[in-house]
N, C-alpha and C positions, 0 to 999 in steps of 0.2 A: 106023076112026073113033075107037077108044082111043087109038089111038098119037096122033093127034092132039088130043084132049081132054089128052093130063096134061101136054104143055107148056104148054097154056094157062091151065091150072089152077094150075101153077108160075108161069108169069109174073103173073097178076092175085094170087098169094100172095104173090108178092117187091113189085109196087105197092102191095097194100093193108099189109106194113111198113113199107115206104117211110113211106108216107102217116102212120102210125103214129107211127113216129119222130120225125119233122118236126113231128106235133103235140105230143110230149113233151118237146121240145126247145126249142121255141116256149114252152112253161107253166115255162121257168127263171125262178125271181125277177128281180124288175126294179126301181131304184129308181122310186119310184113322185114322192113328194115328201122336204123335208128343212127345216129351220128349223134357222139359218138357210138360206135358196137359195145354190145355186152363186153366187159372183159379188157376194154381199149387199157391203156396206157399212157396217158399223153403227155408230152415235153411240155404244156403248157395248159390253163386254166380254158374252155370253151367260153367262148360270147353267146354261143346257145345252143339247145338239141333240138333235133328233127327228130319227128316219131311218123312212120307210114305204116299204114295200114290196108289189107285185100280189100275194106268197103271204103265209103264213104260214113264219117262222123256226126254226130247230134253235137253242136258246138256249145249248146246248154251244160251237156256231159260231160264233161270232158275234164278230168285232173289230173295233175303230175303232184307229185311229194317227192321232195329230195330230203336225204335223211345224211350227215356229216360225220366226217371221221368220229367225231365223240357221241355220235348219237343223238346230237340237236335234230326234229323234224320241223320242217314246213313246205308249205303251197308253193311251189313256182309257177310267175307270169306267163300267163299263156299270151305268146304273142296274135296268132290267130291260128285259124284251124282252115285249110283249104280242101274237103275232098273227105279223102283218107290221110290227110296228111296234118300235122300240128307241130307248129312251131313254139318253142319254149326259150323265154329267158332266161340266160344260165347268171346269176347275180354277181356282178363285179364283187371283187374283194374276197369271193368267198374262198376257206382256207385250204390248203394243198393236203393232201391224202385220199384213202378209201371213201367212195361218192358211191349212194346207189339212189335211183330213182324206179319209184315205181308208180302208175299210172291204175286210172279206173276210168273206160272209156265205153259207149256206147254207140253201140253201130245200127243205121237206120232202123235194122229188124227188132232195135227196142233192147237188144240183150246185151247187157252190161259185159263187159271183159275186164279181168283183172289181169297185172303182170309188172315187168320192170328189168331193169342192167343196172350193173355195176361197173363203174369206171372210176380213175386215178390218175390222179396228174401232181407233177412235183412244184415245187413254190418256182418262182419267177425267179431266174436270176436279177439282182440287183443292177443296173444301168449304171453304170460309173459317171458321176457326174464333170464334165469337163471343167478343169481348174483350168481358172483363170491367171496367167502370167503374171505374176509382180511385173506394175508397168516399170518403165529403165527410165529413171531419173536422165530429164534431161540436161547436157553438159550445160555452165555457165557460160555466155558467153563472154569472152576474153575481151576487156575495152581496148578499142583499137588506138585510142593516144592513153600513155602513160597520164596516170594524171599528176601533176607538177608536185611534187616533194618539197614543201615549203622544210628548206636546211637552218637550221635553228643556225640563227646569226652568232658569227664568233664575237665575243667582245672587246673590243679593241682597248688595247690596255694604255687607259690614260696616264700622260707623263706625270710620273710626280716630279715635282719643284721641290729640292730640299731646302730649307728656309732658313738651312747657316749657309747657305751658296749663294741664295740671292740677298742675304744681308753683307757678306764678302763683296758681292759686287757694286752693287749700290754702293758702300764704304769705298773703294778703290776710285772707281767714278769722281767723287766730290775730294778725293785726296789729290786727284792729279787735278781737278780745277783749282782746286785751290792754290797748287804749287805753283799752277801757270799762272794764275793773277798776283802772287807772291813777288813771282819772278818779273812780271810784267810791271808791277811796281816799283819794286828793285831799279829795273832797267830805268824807269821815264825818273825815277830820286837821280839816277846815277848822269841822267841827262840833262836834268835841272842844275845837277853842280856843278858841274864842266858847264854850261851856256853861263852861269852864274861867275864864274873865277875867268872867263875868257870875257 
C-alpha cells in the first residue's frame, strides 16, 4: 500500500506545480491602457503618454523607444512611474506623421514584457500672427492766427525833374526880376526928370 501511495503523492506534487506555475505566469504585467490608444489619430502633437499596466512596475525597468515617420529611434523621458502606471514625455517639436512606440517593462515578479502602439498626428496649424495697424498719422494742427504775410512793399515811383523844365523855370524867374528892376528904374529916371524940369 506505500509503494503505491508515494507515486501518487509525486504525481498530485508535480500537478499541484504545474498548477502553480501557470498561475505565476499568468500574474506577468500586461498593458492594461495607454493615451494616446494604439491606432489614435490626433488633430495635434501629445505633451505626453500614459502607459498602465494590471501590476505594479520596477521603476529601474522601465523603457519606452519612439521610433519617427523616417525611421529615426530613440529613448523617451520617463516622467515617472507611479504603480502600474508611467508617464512619458512626448518631445516638443517632434515632426507630424506615423509614430510608434514600443516599451520593455518589468513587473514586480521580475518578468520583463515587451510591446508598443502606433499613433499619428497632423503638423499644427500655423497661428496667424496679428498685424499690426499702420498707426494714422496724426493731422497738423491748423495755427490758430494766420501768421502776418509780410506784402513785399510797392515802390513808390519817385518823381523825376526833367532838367530842361527846371532850367525853363529858373530862366523865367530871373527874366521877370529883371524886367521889374528895369522897369522900376525906368520909373525913379522918369521921376528924377520931371522933379528936375519942374
Amino acid at each position: 500500500m506505500k509503494h503505491f501511495l508515494i507515486p501518487l503523492v509525486t504525481l498530485l506534487a508535480v500537478l499541484c506545480g504545474g498548477v502553480a506555475w501557470a498561475g505565476s505566469a499568468s500574474a506577468h504585467a500586461d498593458l492594461v491602457s495607454s493615451s494616446p490608444q494604439d491606432g489614435d489619430v490626433l488633430d495635434a502633437p501629445p505633451t505626453e503618454l500614459v502607459f498602465t499596466f494590471n501590476e505594479p512596475l520596477l521603476p529601474d525597468f522601465v523603457r519606452f523607444i519612439a521610433t519617427s515617420p523616417d525611421g529615426q529611434t530613440g529613448d523617451l523621458i520617463i516622467t515617472g512611474v507611479d504603480g502600474p502606471t508611467a508617464t512619458i514625455t512626448w518631445p516638443a517639436g517632434a515632426a507630424a506623421g506615423d509614430w510608434s512606440v514600443s516599451y520593455r517593462v518589468v513587473s514586480q515578479d521580475g518578468h520583463p514584457i515587451e510591446g508598443g502602439i502606433t499613433f499619428s498626428y497632423a503638423a499644427p496649424a500655423p497661428t496667424a500672427s496679428p498685424t499690426s495697424a499702420a498707426p494714422t498719422p496724426e493731422p497738423t494742427p491748423e495755427p490758430t492766427t494766420a501768421s502776418p504775410t509780410s506784402a513785399a512793399p510797392t515802390p513808390t515811383a519817385s518823381p523825376t525833374v526833367s532838367p530842361a523844365a527846371d532850367t525853363g523855370t529858373g530862366t523865367s524867374v530871373w527874366v521877370i526880376v529883371a524886367l521889374v528892376a528895369i522897369a522900376i528904374f525906368a520909373i525913379g529916371m522918369v521921376v528924377l526928370v520931371v522933379r528936375r524940369r519942374s
